[in-house]
Backbone bond lengths (Angstrom), bond angles and torsions (degrees), N, CA, C in turn:
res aa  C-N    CA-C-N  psi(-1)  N-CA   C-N-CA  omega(-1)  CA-C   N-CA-C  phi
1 X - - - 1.459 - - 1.523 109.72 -
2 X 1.445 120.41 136.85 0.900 128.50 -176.40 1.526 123.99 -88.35
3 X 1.684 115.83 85.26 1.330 114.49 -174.48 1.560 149.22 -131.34
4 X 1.246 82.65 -7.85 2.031 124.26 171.54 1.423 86.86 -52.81
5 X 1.314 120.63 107.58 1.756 149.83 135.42 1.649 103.26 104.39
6 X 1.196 109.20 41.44 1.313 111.74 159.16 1.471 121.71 -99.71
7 X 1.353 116.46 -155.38 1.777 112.69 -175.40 1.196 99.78 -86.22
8 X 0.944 120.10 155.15 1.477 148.45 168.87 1.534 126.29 -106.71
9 X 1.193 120.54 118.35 1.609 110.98 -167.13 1.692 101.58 -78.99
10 X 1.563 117.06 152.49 1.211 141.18 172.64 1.598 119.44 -92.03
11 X 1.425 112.53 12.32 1.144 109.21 161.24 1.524 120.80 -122.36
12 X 1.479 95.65 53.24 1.396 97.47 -179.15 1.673 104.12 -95.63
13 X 1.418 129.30 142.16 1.312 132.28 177.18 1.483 129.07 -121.70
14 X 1.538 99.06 120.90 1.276 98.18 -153.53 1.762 115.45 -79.86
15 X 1.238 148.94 145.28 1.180 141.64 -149.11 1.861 99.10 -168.06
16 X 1.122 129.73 -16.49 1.474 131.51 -166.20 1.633 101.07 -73.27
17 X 1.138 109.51 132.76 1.533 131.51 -132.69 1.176 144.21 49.43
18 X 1.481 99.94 27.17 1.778 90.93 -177.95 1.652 86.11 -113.09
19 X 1.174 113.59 168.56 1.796 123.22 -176.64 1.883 90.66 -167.01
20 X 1.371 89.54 166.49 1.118 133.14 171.34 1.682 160.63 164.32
21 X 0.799 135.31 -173.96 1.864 119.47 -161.82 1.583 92.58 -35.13
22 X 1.242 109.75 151.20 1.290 135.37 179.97 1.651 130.68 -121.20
23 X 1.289 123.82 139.03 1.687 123.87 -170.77 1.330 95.08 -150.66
24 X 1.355 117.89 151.80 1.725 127.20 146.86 1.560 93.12 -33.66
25 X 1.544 67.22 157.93 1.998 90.35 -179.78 1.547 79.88 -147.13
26 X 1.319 87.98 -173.21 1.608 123.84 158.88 1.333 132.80 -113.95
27 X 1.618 99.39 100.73 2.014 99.66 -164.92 1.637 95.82 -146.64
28 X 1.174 133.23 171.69 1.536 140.32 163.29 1.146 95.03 -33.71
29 X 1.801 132.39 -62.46 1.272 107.37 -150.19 1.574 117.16 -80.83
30 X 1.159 128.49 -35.30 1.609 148.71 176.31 1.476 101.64 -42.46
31 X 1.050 118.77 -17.95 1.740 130.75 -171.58 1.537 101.38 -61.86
32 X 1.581 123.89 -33.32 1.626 121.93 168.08 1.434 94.60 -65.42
33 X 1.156 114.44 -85.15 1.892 132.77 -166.81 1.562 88.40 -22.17
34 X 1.337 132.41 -75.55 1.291 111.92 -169.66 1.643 131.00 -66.74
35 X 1.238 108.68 -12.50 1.258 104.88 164.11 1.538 116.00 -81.46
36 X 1.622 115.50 -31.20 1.413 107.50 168.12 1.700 122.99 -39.50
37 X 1.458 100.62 -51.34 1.564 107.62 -162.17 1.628 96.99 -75.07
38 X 1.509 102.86 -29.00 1.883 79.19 -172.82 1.803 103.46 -73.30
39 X 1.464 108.20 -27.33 1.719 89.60 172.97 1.168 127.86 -73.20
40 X 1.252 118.35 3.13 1.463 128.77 153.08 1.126 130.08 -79.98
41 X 1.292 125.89 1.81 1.404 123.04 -164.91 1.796 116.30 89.20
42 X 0.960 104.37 -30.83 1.664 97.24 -177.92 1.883 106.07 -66.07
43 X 1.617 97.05 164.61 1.373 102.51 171.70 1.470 107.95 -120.78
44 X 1.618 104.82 119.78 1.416 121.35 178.64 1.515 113.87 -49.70
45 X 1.556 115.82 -50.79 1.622 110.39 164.55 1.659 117.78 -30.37
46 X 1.140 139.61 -50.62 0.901 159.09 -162.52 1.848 101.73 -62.88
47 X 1.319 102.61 -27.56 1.426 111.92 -168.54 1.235 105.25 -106.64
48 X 1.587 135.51 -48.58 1.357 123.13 138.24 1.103 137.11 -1.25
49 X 1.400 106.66 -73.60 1.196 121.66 -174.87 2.130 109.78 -69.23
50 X 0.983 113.11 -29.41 1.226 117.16 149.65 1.734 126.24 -35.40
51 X 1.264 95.01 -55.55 1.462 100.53 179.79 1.767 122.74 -57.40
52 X 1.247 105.07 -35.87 1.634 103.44 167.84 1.464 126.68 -85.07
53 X 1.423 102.22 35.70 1.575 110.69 -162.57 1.636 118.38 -129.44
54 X 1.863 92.94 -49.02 1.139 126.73 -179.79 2.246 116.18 -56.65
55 X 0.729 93.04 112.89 1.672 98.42 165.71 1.336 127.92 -119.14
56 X 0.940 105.06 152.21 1.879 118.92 -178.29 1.334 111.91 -146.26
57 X 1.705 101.66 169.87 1.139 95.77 179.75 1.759 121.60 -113.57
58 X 0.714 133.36 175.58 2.082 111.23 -163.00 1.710 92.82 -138.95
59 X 1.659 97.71 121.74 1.626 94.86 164.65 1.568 109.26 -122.91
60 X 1.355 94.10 171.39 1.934 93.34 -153.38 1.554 77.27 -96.53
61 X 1.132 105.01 168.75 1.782 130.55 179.00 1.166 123.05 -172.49
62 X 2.005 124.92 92.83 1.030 136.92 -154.97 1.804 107.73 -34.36
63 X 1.320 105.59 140.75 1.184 134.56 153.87 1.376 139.68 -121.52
64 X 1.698 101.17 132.86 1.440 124.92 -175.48 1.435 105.55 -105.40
65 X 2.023 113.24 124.24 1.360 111.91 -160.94 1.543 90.15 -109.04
66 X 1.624 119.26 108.36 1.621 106.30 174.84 1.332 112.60 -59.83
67 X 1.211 106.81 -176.29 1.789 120.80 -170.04 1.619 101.57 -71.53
68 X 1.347 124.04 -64.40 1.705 129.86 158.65 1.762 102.29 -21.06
69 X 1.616 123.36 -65.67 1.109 113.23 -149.32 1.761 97.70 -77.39
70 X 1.766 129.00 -1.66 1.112 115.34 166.11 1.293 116.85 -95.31
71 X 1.763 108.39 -14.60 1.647 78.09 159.58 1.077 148.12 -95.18
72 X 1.672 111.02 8.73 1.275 129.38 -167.39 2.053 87.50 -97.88
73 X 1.158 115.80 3.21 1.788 100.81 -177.01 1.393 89.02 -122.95
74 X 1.382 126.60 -17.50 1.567 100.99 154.63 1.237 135.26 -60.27
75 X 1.712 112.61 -33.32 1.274 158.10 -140.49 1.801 71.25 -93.16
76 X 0.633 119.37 -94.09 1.948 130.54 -152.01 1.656 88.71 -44.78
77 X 1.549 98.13 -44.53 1.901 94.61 -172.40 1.316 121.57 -63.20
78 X 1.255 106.35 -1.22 1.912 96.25 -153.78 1.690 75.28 -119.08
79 X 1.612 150.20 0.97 1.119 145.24 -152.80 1.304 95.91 -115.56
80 X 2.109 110.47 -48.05 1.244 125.87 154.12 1.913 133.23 -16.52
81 X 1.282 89.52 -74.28 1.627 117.18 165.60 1.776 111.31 -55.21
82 X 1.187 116.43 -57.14 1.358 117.91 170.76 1.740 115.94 -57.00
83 X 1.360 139.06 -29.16 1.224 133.74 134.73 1.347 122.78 -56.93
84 X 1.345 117.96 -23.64 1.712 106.05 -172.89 1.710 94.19 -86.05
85 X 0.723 131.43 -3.23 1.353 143.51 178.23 1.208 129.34 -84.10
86 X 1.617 106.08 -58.92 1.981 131.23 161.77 1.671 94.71 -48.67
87 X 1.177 117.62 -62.09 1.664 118.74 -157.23 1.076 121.73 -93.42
88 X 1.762 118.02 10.35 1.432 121.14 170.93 2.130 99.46 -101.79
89 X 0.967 102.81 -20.21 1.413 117.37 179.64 1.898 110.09 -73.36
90 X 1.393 88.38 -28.49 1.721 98.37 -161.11 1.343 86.93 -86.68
91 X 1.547 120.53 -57.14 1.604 119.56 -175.19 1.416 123.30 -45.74
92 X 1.405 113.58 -44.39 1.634 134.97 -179.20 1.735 99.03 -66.34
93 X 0.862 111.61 -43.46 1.757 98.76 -174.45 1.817 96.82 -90.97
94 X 1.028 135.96 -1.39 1.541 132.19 119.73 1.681 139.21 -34.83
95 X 1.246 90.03 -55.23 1.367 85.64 168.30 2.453 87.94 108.73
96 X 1.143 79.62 20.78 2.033 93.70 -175.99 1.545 111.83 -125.22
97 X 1.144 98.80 166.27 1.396 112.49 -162.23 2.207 99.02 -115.98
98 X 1.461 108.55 79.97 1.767 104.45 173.05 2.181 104.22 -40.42
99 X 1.168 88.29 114.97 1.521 85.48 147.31 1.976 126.45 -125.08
100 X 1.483 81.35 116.89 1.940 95.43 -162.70 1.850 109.76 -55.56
101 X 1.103 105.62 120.10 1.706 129.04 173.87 2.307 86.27 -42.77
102 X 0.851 85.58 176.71 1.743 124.87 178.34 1.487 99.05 -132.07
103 X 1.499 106.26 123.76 1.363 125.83 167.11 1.391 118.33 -102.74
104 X 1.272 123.15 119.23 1.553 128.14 -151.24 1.860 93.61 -126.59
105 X 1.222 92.87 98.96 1.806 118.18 154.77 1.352 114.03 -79.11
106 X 1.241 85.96 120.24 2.221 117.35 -176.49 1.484 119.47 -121.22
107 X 1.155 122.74 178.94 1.137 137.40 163.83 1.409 133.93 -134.35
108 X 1.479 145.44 86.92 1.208 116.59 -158.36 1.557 125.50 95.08
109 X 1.361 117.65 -68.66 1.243 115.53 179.76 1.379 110.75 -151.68
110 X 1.182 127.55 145.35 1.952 104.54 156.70 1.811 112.61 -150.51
111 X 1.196 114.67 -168.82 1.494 117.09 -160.13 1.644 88.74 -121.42
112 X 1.560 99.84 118.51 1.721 88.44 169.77 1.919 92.95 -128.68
113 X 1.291 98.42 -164.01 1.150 116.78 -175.28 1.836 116.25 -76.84
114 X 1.112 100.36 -24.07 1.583 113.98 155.31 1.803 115.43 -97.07
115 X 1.156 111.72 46.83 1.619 116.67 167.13 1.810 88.00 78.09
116 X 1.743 75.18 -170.97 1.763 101.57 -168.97 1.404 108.37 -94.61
117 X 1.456 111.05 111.93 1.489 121.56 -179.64 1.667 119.08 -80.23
118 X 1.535 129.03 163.37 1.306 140.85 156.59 1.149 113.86 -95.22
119 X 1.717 133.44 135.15 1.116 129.28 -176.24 1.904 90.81 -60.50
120 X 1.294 121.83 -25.66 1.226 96.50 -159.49 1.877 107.54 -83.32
121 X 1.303 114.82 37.34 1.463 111.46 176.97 1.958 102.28 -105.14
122 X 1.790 97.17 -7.77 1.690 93.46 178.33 1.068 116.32 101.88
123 X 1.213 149.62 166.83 1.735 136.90 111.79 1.052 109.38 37.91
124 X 1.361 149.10 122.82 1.361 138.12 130.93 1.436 112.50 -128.24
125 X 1.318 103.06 171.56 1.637 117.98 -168.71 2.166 98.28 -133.30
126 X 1.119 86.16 105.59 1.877 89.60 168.17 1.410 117.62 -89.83
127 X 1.545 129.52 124.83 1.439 109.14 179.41 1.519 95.15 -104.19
128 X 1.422 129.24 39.11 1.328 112.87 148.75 1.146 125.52 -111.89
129 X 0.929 105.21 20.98 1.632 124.91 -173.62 1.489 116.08 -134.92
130 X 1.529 118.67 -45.92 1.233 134.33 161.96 1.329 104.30 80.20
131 X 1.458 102.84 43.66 1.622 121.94 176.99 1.747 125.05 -112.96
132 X 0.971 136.56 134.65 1.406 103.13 172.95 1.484 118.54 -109.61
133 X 1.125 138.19 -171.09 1.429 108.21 -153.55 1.825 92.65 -169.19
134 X 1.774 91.19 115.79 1.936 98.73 -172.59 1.590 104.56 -144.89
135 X 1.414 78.65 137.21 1.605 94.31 -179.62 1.532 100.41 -98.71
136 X 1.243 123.02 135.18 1.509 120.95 -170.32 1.348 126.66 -63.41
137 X 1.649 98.85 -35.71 1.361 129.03 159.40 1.650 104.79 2.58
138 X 1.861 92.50 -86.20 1.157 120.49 -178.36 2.160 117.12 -21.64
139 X 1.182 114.78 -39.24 1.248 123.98 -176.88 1.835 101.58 -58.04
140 X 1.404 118.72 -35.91 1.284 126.72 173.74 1.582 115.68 -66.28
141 X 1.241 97.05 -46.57 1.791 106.85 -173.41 1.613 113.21 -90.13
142 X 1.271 120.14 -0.38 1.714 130.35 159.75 1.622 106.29 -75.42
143 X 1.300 95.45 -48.86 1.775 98.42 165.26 1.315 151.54 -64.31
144 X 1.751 96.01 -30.39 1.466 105.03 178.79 1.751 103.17 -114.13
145 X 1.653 124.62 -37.99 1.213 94.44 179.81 1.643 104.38 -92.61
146 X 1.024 127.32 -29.22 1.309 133.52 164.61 1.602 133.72 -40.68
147 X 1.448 111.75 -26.39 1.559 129.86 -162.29 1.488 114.74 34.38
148 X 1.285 103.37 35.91 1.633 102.28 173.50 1.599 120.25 -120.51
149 X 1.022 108.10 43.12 1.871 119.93 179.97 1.443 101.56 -37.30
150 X 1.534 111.58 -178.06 1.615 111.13 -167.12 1.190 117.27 109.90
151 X 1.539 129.28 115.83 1.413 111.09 168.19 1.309 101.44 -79.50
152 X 1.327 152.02 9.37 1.321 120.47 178.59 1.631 109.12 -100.37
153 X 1.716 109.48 -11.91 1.419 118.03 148.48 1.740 138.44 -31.47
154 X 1.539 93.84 -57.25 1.564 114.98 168.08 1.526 93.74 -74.11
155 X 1.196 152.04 -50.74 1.157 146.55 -178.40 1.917 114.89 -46.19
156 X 1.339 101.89 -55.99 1.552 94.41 147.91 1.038 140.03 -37.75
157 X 1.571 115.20 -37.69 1.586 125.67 -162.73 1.713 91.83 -84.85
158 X 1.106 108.11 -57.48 1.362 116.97 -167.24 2.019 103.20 -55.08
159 X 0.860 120.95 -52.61 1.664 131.87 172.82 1.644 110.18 -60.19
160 X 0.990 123.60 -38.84 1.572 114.24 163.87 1.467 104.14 -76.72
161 X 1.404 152.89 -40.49 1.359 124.82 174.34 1.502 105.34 -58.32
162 X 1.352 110.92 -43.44 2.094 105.79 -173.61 1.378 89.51 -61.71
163 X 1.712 144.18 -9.43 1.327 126.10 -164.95 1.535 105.99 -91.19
164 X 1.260 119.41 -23.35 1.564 149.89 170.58 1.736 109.92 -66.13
165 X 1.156 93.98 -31.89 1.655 86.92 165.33 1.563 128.10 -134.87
166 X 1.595 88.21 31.97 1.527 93.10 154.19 1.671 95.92 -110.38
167 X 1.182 123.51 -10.22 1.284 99.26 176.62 1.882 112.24 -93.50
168 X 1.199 107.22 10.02 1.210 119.23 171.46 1.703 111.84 -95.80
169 X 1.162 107.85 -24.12 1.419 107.89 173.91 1.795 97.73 -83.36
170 X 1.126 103.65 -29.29 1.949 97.77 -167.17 1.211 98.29 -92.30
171 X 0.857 139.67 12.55 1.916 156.16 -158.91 1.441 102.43 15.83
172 X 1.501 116.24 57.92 0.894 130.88 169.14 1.592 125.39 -54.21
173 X 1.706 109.83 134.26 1.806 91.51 -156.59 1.402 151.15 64.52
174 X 1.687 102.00 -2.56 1.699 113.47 151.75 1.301 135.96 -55.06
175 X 1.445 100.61 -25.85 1.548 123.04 -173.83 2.004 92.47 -54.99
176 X 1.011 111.74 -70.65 1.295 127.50 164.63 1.741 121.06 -6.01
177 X 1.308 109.90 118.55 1.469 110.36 -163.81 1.931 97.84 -75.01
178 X 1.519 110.56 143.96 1.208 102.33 163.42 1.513 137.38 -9.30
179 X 1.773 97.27 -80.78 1.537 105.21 -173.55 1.810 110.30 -54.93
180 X 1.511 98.18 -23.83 1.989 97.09 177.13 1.374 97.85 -49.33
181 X 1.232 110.82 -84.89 1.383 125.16 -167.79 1.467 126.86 -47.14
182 X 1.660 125.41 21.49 1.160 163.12 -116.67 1.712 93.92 -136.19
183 X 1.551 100.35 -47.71 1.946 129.49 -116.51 1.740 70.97 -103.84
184 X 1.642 90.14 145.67 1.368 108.43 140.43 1.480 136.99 -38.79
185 X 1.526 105.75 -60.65 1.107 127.82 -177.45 1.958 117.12 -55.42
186 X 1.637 97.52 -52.58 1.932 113.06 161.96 1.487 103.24 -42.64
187 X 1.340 132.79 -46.24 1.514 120.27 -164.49 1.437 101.44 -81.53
188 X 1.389 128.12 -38.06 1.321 128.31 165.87 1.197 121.93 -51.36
189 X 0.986 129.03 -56.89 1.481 125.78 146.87 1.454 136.82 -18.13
190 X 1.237 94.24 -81.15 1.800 113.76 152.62 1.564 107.39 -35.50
191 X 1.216 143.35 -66.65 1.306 139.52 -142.26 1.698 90.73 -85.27
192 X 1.420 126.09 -60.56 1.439 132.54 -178.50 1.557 106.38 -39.37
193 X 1.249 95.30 -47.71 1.772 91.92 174.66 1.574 119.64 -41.54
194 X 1.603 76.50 -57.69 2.082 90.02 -164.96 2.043 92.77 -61.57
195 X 0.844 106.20 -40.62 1.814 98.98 161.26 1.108 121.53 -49.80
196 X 1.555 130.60 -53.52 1.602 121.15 174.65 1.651 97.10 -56.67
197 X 0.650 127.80 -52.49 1.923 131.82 -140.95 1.787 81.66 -79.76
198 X 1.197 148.59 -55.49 1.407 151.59 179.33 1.990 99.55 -64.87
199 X 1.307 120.30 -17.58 1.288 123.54 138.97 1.669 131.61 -48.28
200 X 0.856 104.60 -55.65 1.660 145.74 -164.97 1.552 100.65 -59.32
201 X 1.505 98.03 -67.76 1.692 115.82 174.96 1.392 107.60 -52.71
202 X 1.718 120.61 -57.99 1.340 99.91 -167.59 1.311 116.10 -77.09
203 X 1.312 124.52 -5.13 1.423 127.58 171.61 1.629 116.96 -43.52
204 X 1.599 109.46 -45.31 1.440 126.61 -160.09 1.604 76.14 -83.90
205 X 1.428 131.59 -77.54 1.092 131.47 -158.29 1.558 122.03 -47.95
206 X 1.704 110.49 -4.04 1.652 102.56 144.76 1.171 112.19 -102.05
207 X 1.134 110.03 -19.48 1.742 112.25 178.30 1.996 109.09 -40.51
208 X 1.700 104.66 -43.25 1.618 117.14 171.82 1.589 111.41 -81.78
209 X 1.121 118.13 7.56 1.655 129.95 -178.86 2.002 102.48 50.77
210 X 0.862 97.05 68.83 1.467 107.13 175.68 1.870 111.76 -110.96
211 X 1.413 97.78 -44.84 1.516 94.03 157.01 1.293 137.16 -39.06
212 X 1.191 143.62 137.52 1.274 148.95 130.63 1.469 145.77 -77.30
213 X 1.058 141.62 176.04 1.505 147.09 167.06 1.252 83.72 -55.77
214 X 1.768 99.19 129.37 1.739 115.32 144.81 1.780 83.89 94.02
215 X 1.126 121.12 -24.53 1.641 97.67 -157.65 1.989 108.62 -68.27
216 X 1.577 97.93 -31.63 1.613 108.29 179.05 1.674 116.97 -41.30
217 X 1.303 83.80 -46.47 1.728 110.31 -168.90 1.629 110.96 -92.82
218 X 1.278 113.63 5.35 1.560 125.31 154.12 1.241 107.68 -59.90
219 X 1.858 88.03 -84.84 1.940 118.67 179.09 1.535 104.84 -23.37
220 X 1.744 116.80 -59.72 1.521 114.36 176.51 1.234 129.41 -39.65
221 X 1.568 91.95 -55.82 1.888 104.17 -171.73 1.665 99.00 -73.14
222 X 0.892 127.39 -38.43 1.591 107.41 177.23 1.646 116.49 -61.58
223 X 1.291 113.36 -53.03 1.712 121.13 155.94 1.651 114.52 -6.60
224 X 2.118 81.58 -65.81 1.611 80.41 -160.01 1.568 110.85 -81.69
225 X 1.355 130.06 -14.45 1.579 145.35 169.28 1.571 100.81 -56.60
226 X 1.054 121.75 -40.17 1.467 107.02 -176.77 1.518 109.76 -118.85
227 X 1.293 124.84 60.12 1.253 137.61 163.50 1.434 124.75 -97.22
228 X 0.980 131.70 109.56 1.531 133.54 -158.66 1.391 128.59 -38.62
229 X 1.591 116.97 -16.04 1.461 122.64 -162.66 1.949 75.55 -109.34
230 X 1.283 133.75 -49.71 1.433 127.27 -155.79 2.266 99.45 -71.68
231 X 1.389 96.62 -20.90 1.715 103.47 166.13 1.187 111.80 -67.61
232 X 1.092 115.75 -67.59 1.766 136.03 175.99 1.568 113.32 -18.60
233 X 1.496 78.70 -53.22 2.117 101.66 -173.85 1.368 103.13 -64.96
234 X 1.009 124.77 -41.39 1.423 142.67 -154.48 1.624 96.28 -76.01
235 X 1.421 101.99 -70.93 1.657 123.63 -159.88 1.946 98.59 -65.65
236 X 1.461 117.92 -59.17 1.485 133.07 179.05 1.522 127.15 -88.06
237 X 1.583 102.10 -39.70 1.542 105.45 178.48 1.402 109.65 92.71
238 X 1.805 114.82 3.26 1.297 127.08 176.33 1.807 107.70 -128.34
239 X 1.231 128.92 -175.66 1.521 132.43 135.04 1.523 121.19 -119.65
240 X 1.663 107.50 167.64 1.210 98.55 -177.53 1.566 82.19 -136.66
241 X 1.638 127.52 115.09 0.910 123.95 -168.91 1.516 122.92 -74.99
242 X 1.808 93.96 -31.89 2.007 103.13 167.24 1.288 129.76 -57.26
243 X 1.680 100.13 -7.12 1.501 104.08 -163.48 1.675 100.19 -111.96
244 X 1.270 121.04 14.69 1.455 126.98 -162.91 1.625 93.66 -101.50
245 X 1.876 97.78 117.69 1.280 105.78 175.18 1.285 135.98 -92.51
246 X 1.303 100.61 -14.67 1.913 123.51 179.33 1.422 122.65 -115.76
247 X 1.091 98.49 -36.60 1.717 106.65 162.26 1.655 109.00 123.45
248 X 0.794 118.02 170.84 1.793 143.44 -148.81 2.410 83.50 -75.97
249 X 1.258 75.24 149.58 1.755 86.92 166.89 1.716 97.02 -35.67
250 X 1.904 86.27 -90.33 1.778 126.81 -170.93 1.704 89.06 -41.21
251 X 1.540 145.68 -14.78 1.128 116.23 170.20 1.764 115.69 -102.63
252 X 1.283 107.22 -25.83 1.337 118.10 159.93 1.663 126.01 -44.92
253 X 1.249 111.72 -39.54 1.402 138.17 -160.95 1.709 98.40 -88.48
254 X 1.183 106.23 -50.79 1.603 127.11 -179.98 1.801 104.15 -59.60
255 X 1.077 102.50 -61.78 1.575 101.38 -171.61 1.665 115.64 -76.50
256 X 1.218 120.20 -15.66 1.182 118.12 167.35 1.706 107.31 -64.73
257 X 1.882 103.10 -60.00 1.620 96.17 -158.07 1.627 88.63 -59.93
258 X 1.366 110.35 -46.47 1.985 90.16 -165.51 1.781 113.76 -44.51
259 X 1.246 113.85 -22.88 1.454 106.86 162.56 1.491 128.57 -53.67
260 X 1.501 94.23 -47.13 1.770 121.14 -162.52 1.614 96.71 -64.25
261 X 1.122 101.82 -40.35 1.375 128.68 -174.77 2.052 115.78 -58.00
262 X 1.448 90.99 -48.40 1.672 88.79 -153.85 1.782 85.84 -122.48
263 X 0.658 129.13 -8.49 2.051 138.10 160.69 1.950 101.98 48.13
264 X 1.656 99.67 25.36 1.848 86.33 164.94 1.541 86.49 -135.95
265 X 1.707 93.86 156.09 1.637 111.28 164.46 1.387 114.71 -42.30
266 X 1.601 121.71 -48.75 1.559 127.21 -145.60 2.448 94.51 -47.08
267 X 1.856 79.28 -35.10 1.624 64.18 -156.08 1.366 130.35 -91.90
268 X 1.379 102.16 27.05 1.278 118.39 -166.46 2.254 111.20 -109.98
269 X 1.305 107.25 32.89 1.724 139.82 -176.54 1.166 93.63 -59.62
270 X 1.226 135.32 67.47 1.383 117.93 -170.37 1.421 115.87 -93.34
271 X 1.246 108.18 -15.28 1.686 123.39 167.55 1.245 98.64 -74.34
272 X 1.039 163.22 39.58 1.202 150.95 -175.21 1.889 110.33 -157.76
273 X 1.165 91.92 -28.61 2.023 106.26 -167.48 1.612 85.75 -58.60
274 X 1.317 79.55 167.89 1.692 93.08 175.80 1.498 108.04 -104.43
275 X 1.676 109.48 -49.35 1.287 127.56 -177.52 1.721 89.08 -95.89
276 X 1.574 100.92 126.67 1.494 120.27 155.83 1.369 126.31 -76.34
């Protein structure tokens, strides 16, 4: 991806050395952890709902940012800005007003508005805070346990959390009765979305020729690396398809390009499709 000396977004937030008490969250990586407990019998809701509850307390502890870890936080910033950009354009020919999330750089642990996270839950997106929240780390562990290297890989990752809170600004999936949104199936939904809409973005972002060779087929292969049945395989050597919270590789992979593909919200209804 083509991005060395472009803009840089100003809502980046700095947080690297601060930590504190720690819980599951909800991020790419936590996507095993919760399938563990539901094949155990536990209910992951239960742990969710934890997260807006949970408090800690956060102490700072100097930090040294190597040269790598600034270019990988320019790198997220300048990817940042290029969504605050896609989705203020998309809102306005709406007839809406985009208001841009805060991207919160950590280390280790941090305190969001959905409780106290582990870097090892990934990526996450809080909509009570309307922040998203990355440990850089993660750019290492997309590569090695993930097999999906690439910055335009992490560029995916980073565009499906901003895809999580545009559907929080569009209150996407409220329509939805409580106990739905309860369901396995509602978060699958939900998550495929934030995949079309992280579709959507990179559409525009060749539209400005910022893409490169190989970068399409990054975005994919990371898609399909963290698809719930290709974890399953990985983690058990089986799947359990009732227990799949984000959705299948081949459906992950699918709803992004149909984004990449068709570059407006309308077509990304995923509560509504028949075929997932």
């Amino acid at each position: 991806m083509k991005w060395k000396g472009r803009r840089e977004s100003s809502n980046v937030e700095e947080r690297r050395g601060i930590g504190g008490k720690t819980i599951i969250g909800g991020g790419i990586g936590s996507i095993i952890i919760v399938l563990l407990i539901t094949l155990l019998g536990g209910n992951p809701g239960d742990l969710i709902n934890n997260m807006s509850t949970n408090n800690g307390s956060e102490t700072t502890t100097p930090y040294q940012e190597s040269a790598q870890e600034k270019d990988e936080a320019d790198f997220v910033s300048v990817v940042l800005a290029d969504t605050e950009d896609v989705w203020a354009d998309e809102f306005k020919k709406r007839g809406l007003t985009y208001e841009n999330p805060k991207l919160v750089l950590y280390t280790d642990s941090v305190q969001s508005a959905c409780g106290s996270q582990s870097a090892a839950v990934g990526p996450f997106y809080c909509p009570g805070d309307h922040k998203l929240y990355i440990d850089l780390s993660f750019y290492q562990e997309l590569k090695d346990k993930f097999q999906a290297p690439g910055d335009f890989a992490m560029a995916y990752v980073i565009a499906h959390e901003v895809g999580h809170h545009v559907q929080t600004l569009l209150h996407s999936g409220d329509q939805e009765p409580a106990a739905v949104k309860r369901t396995n199936e509602y978060s699958v939904r939900y998550e495929l979305q934030a995949d079309y809409l992280a579709g959507v973005w990179a559409h525009y972002a060749q539209g400005k020729g910022y893409l490169e060779k190989g970068d399409l087929e990054e975005a994919l292969n990371a898609a399909n690396a963290v698809g719930d049945d290709n974890i399953q395989k990985k983690a058990q050597g089986y799947v359990v398809p009732e227990s799949f919270t984000h959705g299948t590789s081949e459906q992950r992979k699918r709803w992004f390009n149909k984004g990449f593909k068709t570059g407006t919200i309308e077509g990304g209804d995923t509560f509504n499709a028949a075929n997932l």
